[in-house]
Backbone as a chain_set.jsonl record, in Angstrom:
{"seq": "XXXXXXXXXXXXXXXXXXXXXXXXXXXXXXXXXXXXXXXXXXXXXXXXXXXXXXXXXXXXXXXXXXXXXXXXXXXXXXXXXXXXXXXXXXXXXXXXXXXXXXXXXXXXXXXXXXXXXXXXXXXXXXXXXXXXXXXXXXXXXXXXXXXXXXXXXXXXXXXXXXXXXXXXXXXXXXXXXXX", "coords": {"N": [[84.406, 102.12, 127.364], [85.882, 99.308, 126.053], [87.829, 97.334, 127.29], [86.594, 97.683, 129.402], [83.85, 97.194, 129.355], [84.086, 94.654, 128.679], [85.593, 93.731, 131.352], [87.973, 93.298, 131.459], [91.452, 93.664, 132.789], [94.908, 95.359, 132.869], [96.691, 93.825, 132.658], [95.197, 91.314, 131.211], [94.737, 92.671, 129.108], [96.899, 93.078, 127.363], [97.857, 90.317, 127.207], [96.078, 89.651, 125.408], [96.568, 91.003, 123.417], [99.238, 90.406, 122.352], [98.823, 87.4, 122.045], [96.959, 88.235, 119.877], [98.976, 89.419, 117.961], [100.701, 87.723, 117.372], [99.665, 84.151, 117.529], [101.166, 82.419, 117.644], [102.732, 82.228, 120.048], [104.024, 81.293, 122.816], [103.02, 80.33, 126.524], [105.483, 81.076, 127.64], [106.785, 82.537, 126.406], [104.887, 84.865, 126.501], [104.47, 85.154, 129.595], [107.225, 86.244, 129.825], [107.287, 88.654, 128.481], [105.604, 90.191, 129.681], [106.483, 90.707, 132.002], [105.052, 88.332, 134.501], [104.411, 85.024, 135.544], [104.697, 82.247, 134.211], [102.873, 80.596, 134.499], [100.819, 81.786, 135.88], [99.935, 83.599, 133.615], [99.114, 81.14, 131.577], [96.664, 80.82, 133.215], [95.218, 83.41, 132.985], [94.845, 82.72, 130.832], [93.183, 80.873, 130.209], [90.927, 81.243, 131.737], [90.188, 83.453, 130.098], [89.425, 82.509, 127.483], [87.444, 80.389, 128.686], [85.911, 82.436, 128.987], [84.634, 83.168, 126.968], [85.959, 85.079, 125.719], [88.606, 85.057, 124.644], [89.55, 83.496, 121.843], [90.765, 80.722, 119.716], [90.926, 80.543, 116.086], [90.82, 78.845, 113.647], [91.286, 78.755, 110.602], [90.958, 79.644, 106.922], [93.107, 82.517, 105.752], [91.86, 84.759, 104.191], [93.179, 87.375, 103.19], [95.487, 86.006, 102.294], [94.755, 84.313, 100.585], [93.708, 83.246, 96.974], [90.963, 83.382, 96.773], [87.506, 83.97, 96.515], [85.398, 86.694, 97.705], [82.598, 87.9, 99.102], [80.307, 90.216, 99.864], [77.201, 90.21, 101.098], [74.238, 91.863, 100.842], [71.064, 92.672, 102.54], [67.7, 92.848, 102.377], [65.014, 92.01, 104.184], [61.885, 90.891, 105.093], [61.906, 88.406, 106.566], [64.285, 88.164, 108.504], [65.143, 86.357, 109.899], [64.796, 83.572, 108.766], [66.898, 83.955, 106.987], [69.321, 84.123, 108.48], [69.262, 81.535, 109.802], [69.495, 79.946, 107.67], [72.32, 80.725, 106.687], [73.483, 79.094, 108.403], [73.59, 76.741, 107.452], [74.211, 76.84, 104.849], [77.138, 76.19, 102.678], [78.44, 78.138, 101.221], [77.982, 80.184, 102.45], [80.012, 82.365, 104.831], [78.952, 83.333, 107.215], [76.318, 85.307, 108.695], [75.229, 88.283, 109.745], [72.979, 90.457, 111.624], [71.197, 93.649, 110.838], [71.3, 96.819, 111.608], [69.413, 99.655, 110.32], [69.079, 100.489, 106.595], [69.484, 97.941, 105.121], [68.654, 94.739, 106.548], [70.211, 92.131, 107.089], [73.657, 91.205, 106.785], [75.107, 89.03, 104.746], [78.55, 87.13, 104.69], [80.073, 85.789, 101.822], [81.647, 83.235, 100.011], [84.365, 81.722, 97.471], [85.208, 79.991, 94.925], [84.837, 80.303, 92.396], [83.068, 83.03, 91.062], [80.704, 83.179, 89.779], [79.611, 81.05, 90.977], [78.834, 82.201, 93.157], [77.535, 84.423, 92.501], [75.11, 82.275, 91.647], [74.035, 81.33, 93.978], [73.395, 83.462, 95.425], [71.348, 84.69, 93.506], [69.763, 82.865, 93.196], [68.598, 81.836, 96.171], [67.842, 84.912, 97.114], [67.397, 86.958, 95.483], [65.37, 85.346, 94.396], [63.467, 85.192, 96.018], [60.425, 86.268, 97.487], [60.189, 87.342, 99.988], [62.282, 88.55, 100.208], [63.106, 92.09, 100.027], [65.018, 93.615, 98.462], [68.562, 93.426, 97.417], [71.798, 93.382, 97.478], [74.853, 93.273, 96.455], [78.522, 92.779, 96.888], [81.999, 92.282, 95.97], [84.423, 91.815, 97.469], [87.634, 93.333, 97.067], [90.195, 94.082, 98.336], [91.669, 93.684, 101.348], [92.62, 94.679, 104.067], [94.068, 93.746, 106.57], [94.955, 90.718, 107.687], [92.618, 88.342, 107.677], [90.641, 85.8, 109.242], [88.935, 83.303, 108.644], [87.192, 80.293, 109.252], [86.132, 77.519, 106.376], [83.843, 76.096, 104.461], [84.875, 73.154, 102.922], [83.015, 71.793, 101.391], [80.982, 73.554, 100.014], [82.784, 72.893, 97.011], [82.014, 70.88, 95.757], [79.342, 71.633, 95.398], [77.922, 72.738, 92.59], [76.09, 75.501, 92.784], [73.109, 76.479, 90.655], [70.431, 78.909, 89.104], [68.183, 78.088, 88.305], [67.892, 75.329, 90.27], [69.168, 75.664, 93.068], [71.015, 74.286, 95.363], [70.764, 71.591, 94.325], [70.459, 68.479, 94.597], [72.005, 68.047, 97.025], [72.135, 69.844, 98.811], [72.361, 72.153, 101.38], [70.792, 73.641, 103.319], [68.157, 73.251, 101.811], [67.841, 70.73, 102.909], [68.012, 70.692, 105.341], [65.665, 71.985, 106.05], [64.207, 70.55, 105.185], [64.239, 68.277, 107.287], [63.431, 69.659, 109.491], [60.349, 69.806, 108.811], [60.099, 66.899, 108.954]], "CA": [[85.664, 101.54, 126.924], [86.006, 97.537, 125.299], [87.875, 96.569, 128.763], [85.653, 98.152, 130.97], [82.401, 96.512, 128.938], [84.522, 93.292, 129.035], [86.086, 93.285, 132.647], [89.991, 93.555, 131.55], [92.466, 94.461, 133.235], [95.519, 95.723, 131.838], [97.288, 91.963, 132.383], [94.522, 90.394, 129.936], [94.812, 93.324, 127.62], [98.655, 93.171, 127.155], [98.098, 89.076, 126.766], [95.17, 89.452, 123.996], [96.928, 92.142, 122.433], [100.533, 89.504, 122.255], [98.074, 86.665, 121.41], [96.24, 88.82, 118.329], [100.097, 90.043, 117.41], [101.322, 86.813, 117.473], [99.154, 83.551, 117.681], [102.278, 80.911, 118.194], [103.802, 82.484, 121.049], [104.008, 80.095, 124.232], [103.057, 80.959, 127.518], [106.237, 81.205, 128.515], [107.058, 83.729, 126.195], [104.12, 86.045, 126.876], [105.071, 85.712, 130.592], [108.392, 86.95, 129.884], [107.305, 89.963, 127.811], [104.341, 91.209, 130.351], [106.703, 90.384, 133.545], [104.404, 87.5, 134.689], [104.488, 83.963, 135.763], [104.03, 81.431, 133.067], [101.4, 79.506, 135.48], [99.775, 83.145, 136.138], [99.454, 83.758, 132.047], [98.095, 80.178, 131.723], [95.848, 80.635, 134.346], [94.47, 83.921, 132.424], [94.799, 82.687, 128.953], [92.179, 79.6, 130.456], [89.627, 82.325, 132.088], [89.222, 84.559, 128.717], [88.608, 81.365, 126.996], [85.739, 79.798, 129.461], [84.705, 83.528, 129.504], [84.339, 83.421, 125.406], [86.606, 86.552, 125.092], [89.604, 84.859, 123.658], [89.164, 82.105, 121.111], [91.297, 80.497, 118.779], [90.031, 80.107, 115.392], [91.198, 77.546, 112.169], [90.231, 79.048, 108.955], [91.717, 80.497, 105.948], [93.083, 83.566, 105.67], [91.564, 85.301, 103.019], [93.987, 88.013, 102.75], [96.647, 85.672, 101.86], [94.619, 83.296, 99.577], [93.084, 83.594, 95.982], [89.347, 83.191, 96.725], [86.209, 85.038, 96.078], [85.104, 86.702, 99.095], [81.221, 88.063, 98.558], [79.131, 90.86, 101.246], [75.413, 90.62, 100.327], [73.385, 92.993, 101.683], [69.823, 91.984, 102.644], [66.13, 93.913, 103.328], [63.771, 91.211, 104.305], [60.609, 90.58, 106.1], [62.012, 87.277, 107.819], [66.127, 87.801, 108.652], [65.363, 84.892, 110.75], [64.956, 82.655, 107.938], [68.091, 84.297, 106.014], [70.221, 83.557, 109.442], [69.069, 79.988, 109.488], [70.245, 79.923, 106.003], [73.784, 80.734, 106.544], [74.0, 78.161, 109.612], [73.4, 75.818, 106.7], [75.174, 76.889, 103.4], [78.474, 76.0, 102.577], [79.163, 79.143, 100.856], [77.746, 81.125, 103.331], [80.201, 82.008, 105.532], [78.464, 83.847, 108.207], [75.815, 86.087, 108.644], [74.964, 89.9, 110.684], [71.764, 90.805, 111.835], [71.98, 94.435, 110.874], [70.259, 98.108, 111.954], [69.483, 99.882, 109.222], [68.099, 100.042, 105.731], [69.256, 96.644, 104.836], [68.592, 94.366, 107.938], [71.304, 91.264, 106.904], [74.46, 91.002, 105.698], [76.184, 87.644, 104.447], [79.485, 87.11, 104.041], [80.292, 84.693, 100.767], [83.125, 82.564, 100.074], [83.994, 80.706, 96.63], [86.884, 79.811, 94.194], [84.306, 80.925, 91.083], [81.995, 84.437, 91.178], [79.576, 82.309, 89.274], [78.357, 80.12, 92.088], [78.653, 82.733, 94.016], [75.777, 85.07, 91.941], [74.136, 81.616, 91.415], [73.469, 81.519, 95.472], [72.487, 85.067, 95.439], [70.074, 85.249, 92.204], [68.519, 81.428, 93.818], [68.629, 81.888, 97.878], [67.584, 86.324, 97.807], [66.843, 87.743, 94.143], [63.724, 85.232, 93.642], [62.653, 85.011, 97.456], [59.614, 87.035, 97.37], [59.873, 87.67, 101.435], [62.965, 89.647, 100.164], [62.658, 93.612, 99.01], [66.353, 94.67, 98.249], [69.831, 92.665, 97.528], [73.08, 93.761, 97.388], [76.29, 91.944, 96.455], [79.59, 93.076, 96.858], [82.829, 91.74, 95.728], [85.581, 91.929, 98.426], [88.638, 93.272, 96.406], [91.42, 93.804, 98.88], [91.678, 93.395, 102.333], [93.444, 95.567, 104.712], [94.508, 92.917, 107.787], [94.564, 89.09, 107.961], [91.253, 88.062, 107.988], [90.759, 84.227, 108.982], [87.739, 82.274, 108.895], [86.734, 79.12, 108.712], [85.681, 77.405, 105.309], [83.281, 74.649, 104.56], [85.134, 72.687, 101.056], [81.826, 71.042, 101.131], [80.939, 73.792, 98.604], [83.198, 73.004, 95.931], [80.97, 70.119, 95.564], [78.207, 72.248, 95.205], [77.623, 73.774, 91.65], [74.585, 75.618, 91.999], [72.312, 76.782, 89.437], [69.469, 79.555, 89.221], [66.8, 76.834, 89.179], [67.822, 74.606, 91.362], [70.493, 75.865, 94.02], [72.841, 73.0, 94.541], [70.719, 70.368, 93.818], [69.605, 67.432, 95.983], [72.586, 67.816, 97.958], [71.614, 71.619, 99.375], [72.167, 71.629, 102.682], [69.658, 74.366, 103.046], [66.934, 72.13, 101.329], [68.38, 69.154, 103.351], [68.259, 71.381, 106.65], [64.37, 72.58, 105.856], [63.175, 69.017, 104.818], [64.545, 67.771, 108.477], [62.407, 70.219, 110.451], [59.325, 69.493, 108.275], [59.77, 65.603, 109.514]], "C": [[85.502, 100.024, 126.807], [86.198, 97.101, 126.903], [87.233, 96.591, 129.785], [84.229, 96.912, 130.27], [83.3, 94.821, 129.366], [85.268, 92.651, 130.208], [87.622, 93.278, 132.206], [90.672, 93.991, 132.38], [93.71, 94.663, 132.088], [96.564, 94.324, 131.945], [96.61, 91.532, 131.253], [94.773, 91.147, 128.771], [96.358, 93.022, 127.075], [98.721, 91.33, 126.825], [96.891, 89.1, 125.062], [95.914, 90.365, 122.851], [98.372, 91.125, 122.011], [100.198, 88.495, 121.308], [97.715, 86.884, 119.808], [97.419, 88.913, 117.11], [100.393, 88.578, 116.425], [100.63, 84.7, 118.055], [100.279, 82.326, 118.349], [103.033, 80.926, 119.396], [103.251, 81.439, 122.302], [103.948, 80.589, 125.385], [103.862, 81.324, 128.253], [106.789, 82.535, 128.33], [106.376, 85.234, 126.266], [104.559, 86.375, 128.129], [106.088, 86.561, 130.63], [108.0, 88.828, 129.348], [106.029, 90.836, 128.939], [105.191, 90.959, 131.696], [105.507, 89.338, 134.574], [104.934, 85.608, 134.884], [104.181, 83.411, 134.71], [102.889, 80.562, 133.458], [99.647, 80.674, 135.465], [99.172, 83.368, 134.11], [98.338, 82.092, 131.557], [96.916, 79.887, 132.293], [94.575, 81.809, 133.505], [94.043, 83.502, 131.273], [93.264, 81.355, 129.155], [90.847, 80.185, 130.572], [89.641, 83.022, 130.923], [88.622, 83.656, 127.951], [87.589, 80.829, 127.695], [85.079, 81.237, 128.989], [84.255, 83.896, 127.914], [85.354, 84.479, 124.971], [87.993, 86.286, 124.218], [89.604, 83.876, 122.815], [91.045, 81.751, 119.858], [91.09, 79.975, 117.494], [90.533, 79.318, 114.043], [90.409, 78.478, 111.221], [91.293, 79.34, 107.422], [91.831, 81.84, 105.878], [93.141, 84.495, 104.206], [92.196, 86.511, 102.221], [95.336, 87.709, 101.477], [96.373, 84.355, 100.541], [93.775, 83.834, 98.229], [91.497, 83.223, 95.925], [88.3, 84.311, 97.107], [85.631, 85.538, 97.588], [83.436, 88.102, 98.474], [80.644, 89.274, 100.036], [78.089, 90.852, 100.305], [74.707, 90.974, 101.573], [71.792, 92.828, 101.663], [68.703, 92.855, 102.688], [65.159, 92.808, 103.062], [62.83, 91.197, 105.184], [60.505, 89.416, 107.346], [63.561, 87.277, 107.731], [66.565, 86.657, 109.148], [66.045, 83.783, 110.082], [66.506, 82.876, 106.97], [69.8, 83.879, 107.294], [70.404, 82.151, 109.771], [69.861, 79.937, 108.506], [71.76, 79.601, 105.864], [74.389, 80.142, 107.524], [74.306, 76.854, 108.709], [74.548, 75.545, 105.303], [76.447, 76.965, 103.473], [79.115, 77.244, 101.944], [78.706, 80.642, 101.281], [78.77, 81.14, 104.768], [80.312, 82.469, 107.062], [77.406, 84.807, 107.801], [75.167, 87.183, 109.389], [73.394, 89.928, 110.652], [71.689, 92.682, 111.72], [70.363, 95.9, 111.025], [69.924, 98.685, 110.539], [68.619, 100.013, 107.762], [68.155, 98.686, 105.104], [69.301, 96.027, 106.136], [69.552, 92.986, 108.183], [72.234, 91.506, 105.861], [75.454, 89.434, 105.863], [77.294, 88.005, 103.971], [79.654, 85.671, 102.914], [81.307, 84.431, 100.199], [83.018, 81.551, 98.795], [85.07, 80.754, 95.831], [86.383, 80.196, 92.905], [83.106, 81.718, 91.594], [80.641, 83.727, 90.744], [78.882, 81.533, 90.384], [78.141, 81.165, 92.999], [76.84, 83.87, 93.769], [75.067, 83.862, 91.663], [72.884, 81.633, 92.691], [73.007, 82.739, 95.811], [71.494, 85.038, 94.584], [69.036, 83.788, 93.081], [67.974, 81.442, 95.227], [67.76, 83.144, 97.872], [67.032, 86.81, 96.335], [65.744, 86.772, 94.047], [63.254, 85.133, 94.695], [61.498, 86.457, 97.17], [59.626, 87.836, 98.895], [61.282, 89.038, 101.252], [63.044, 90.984, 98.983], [64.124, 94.175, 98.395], [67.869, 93.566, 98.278], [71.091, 93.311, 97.167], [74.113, 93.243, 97.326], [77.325, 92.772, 96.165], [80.875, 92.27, 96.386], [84.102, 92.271, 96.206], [86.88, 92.353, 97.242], [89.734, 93.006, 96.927], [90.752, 93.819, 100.352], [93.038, 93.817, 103.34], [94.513, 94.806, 105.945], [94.294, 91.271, 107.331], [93.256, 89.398, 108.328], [91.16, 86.248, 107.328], [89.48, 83.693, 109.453], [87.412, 80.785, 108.366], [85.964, 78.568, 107.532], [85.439, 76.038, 105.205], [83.905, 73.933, 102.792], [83.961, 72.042, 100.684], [81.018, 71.845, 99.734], [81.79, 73.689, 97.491], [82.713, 71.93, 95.669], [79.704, 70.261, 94.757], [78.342, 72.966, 93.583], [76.24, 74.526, 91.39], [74.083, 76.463, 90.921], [70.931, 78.0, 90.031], [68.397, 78.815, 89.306], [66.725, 75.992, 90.047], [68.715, 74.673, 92.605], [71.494, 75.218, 93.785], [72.259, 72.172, 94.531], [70.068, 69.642, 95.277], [70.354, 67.353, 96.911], [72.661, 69.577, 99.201], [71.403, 71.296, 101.1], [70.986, 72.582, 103.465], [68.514, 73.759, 103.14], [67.13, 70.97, 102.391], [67.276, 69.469, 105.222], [66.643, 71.621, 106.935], [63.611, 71.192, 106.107], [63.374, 68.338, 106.544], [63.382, 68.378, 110.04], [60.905, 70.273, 110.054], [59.162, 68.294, 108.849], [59.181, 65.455, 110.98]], "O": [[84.829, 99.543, 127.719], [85.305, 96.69, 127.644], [87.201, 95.868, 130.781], [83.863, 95.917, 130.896], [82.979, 94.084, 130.299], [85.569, 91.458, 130.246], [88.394, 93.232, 133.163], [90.279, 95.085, 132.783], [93.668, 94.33, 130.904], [97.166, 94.031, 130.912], [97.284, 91.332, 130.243], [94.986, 90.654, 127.663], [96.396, 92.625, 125.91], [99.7, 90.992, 126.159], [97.104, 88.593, 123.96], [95.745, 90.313, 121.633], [98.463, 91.278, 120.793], [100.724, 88.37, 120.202], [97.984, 86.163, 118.848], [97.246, 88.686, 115.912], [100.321, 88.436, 115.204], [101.269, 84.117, 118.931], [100.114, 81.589, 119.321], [103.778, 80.031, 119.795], [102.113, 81.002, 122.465], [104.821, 81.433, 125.585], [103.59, 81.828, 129.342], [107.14, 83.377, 129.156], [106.92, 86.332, 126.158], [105.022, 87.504, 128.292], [106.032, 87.569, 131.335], [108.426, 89.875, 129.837], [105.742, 92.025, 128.805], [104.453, 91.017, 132.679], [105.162, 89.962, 135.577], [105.871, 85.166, 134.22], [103.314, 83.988, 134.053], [102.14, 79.947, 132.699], [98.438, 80.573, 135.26], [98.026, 83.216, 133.687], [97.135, 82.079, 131.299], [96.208, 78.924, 132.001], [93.404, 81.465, 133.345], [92.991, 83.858, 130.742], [92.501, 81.102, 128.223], [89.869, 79.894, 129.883], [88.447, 83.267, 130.75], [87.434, 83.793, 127.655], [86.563, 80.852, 127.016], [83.897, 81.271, 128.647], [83.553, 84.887, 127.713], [85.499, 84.667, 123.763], [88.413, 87.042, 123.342], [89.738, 82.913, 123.57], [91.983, 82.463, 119.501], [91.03, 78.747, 117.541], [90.083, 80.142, 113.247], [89.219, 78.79, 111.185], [92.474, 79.0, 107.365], [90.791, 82.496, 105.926], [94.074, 84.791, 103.459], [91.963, 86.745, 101.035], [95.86, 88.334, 100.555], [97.189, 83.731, 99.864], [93.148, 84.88, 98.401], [90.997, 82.775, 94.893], [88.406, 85.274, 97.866], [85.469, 84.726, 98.499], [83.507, 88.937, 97.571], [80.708, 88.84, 101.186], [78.027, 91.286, 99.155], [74.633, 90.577, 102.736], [71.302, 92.881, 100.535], [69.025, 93.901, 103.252], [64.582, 92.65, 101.987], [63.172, 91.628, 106.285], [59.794, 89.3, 108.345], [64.116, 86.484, 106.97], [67.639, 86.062, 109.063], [67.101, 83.204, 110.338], [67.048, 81.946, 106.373], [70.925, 83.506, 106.959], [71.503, 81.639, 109.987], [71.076, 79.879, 108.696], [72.314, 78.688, 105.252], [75.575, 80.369, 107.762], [75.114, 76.009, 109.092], [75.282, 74.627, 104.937], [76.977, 77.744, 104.266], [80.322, 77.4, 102.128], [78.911, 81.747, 100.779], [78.598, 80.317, 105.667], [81.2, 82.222, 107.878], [77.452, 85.206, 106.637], [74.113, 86.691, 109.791], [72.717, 89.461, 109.736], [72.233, 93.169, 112.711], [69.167, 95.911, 110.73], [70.269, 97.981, 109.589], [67.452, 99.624, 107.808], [67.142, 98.207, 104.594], [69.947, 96.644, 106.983], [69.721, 92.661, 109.358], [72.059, 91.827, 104.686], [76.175, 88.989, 106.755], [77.42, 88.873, 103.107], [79.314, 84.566, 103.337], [82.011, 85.359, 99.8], [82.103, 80.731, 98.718], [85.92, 81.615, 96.058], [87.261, 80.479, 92.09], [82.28, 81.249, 92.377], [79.624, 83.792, 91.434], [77.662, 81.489, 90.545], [77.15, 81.026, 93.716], [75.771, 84.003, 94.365], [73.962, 84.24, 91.276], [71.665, 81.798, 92.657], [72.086, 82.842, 96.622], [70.478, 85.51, 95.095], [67.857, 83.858, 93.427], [66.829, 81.02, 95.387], [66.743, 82.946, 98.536], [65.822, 87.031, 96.394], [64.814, 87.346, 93.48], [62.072, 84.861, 94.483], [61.894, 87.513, 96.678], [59.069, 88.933, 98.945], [61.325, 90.094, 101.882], [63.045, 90.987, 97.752], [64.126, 95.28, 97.853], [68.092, 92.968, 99.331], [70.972, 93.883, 96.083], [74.426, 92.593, 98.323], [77.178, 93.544, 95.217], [80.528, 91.097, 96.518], [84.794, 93.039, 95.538], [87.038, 91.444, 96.427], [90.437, 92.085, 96.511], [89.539, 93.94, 100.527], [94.166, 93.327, 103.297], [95.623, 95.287, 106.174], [93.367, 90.893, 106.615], [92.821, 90.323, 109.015], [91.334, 85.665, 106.258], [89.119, 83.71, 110.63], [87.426, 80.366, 107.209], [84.872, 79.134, 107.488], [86.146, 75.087, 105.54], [83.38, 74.238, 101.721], [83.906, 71.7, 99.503], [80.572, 71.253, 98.751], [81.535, 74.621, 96.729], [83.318, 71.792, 94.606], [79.173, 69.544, 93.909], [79.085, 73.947, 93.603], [75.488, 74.416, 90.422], [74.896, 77.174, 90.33], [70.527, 77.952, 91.193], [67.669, 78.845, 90.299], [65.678, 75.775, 90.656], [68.966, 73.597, 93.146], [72.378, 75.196, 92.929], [73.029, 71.245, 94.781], [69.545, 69.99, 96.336], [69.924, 66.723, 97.877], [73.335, 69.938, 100.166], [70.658, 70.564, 101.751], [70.29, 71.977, 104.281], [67.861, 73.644, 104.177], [66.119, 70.28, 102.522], [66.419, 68.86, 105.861], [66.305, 71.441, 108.105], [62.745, 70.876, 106.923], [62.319, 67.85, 106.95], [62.872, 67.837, 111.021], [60.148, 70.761, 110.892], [58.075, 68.223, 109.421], [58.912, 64.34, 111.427]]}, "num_chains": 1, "name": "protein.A"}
């Protein structure tokens, strides 16, 4: 069971579950709704955070906005290098280490499809280390889904020959650990 792997009790679950519902609510008002102290809820809401389990996260929610949302599906020989990758790229905006017959998947984020297959056909279709690509195009989206977004790519126009150019943070990111 989630709480058992993560130590819960049914106090933290009944605050993450309020929290998830409802992000704006105030500790005073979770106290009220779980029968709890507002010192005692503060006190937990502090421990799931040190303990990583509850976060609060800034992003866009892609449900509710008009932008390109990308899964590419990976089979390479170095995932390493493809996880690096998406610590780097602005229109990368995360990436899975995955079981399987493909072994990464990126998620990709962009306001035109075009840069988006530019960073796929330049980054994974000419990498020789990679055997298999897959690109998806997110249509709908069942729940809020909010992640953080770098605008640093709308900057970026890249291209099949040259990614994004001299400003590639990628290239930027590579050339730094070469020095």
């Amino acid at each position: 069971m989630i709480s058992d792997k993560l130590k819960l009790d049914d106090v933290d679950r009944q605050i993450i579950s309020l929290v998830q519902e409802d992000p704006n609510l105030t500790h005073t008002e979770i106290a009220s709704k779980i029968n709890r102290s507002q010192p005692t809820v503060g006190m937990r809401i502090k421990k799931l955070e040190k303990n990583g389990i509850l976060q609060f996260q800034p992003g866009i929610n892609f449900k509710k906005v008009d932008l390109n949302l990308a899964t590419v599906e990976i089979k390479t020989k170095d995932p390493k290098e493809i996880m690096d990758m998406a610590k780097h790229c602005p229109f990368m905006l995360n990436a899975f280490k995955l079981s399987g017959e493909h072994n990464v998947c990126i998620l990709l984020a962009s306001s035109k499809l075009q840069k988006l297959d530019n960073i796929v056909n330049y980054h994974f279709r000419n990498n020789p280390q990679i055997s298999s690509v897959s690109m998806e195009i997110v249509l709908d989206i069942a729940k809020d889904f909010i992640l953080p977004i770098d605008f640093d790519s709308e900057e970026h126009d890249p291209t099949l020959e040259n990614g994004c150019g001299e400003k590639c943070k990628v290239k930027l990111a590579k050339a730094k650990e070469l020095i």
